[in-house]
Legacy VTK file of the C-alpha trace (Angstrom):
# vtk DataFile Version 3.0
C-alpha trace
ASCII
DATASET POLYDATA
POINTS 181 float
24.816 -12.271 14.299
24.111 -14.743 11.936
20.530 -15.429 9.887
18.932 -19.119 9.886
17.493 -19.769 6.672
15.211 -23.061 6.265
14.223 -25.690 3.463
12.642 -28.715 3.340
13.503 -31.926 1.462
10.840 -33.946 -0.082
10.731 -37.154 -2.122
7.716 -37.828 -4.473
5.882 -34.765 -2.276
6.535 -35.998 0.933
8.470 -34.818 3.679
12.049 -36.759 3.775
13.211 -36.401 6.987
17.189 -38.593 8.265
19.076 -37.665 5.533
22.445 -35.426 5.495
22.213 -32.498 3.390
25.271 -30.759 2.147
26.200 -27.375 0.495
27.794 -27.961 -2.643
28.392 -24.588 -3.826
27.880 -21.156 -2.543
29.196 -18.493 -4.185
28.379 -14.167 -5.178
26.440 -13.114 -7.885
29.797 -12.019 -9.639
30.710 -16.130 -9.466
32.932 -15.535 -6.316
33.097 -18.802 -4.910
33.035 -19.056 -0.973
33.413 -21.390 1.529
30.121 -23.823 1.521
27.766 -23.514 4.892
26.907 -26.716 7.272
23.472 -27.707 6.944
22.106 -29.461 9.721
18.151 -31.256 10.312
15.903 -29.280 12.328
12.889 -32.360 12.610
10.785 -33.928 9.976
12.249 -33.018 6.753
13.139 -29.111 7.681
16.692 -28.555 7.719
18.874 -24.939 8.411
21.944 -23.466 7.605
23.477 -20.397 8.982
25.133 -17.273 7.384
26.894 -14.636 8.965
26.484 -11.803 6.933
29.360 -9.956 9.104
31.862 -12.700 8.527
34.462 -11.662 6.594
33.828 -14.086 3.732
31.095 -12.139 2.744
32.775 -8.387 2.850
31.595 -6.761 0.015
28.385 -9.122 -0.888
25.310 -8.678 -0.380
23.671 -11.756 -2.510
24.390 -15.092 -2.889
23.426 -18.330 -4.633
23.696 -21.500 -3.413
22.958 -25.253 -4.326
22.120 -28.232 -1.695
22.270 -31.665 -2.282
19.534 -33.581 -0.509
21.696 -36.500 -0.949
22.132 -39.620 -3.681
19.007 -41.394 -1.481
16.584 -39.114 -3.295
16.171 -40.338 -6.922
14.307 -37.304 -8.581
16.863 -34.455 -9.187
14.390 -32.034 -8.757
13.760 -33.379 -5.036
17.662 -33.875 -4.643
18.980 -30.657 -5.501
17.805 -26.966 -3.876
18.859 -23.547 -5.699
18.349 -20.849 -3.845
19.380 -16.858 -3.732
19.878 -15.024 -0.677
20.289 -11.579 -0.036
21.985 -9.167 3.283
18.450 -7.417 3.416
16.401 -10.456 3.602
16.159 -10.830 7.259
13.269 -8.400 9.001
12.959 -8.632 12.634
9.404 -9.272 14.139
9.440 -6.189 16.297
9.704 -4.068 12.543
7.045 -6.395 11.124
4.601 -5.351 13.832
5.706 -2.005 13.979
5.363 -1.718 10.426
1.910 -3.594 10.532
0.703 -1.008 13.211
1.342 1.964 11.329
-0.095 0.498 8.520
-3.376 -0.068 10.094
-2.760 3.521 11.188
-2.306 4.841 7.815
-4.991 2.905 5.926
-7.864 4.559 8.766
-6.688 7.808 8.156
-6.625 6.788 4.265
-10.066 5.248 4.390
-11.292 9.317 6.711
-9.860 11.333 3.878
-11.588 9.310 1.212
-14.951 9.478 3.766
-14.140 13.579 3.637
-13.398 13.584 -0.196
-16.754 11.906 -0.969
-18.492 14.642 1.221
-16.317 17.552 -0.527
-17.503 15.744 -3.898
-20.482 15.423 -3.017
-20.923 18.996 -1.627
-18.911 20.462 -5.120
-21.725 18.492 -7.315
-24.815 20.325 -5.157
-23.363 23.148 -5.815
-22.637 22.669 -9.702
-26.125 21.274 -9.376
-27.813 24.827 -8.654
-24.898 26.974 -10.572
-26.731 24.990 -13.189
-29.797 25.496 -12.275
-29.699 29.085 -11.326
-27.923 29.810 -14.763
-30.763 27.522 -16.943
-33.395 29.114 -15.050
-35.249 32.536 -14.771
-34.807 35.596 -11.737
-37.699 38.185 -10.831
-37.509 41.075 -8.556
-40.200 41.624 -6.400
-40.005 44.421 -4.135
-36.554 44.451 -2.835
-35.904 41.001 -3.247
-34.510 39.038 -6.063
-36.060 35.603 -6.460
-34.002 33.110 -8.855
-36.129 29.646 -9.903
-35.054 26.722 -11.648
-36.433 26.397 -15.401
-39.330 24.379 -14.159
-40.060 27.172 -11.454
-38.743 26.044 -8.057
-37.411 28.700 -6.120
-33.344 27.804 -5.421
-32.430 31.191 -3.835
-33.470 34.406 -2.862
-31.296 37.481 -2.011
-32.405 41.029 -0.316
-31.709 43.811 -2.976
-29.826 47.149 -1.638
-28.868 50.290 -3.218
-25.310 52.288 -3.186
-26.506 53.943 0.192
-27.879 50.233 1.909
-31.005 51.285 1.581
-33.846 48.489 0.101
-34.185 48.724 -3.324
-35.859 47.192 -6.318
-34.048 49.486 -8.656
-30.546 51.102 -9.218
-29.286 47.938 -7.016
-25.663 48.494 -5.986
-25.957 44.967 -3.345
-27.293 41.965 -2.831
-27.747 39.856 0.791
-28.176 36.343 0.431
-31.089 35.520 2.424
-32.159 31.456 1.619
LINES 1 182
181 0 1 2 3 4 5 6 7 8 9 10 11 12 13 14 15 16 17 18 19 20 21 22 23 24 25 26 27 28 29 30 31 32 33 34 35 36 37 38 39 40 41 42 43 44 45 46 47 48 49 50 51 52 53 54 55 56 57 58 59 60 61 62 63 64 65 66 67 68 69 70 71 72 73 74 75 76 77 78 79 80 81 82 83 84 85 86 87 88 89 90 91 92 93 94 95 96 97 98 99 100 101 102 103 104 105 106 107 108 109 110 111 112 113 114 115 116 117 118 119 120 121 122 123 124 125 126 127 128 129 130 131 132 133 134 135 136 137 138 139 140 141 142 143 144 145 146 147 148 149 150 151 152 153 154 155 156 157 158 159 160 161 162 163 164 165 166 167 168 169 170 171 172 173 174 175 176 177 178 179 180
């Protein structure tokens, strides 16, 4: 099935629409020449050509170069004459494009709920490296069965239940401790 690839001819900026464009060379990127395309006017200045990547001119190529003259009516060679590359896997069908614009939504939500559940995990690893800190900075007392551990200023950050080897409550020859707030 062959591709439609477009251009537009312009003289001093402006759209330059009437004229006859023709395909004066064509050839692979090894300097292969090949039979020039017909280029034809599509309306106002946009014109087309066709290429048939399954043709048999183009076994064994997948990129080509090309030059189109605009015609001798356009005096500026940089209006008159159009270089161009082309290559077999240029041509994406709309159905892929949305497909591929659908799953990219898809992927960049459940890119944008991991980064939501990093910043919680950070956020949850930093408390805690927050009151190892603290706990290690600070002071512990055992009263009765219960160890109390305080920040160096003397907040209370946890308290555990103190047990011995036989689960009994203890305050001394502690074998356990419960976590208890």
């Amino acid at each position: 099935m062959p591709t439609t690839y477009t251009f537009s001819v312009r003289e001093a900026g402006a759209l330059t629409a009437g004229l006859s464009p023709t395909m004066t060379t064509l050839m692979s990127l090894a300097g292969v020449a090949i039979a020039v395309e017909t280029v034809t006017e599509i309306s106002a200045g946009f014109y087309k050509f066709e290429v048939d990547w399954d043709d048999g001119k183009y076994s064994g190529i997948d990129e080509i170069l090309f030059v189109i003259d605009a015609t001798a009516t356009i005096t500026s060679d940089s209006d008159r004459y159009i270089e161009g590359r082309l290559e077999r896997t240029d041509t994406v069908s709309t159905s892929n494009i949305l497909t591929d614009t659908t799953s990219i939504k898809a992927d960049t939500n459940a890119i944008q709920v991991s980064i939501g559940v990093l910043n919680a995990d950070v956020s949850a690893v930093g408390a805690n490296v927050l009151a190892n800190f603290e706990a290690l900075a600070g002071t512990w007392t055992i009263v009765d069965n219960q160890m109390i551990m305080k920040t160096a200023a003397g907040a209370v950050i946890r308290t555990f239940d103190l047990f011995d080897a036989v689960g009994a409550p203890a305050s001394t020859q502690v074998f356990t401790r419960q976590y208890v707030s």
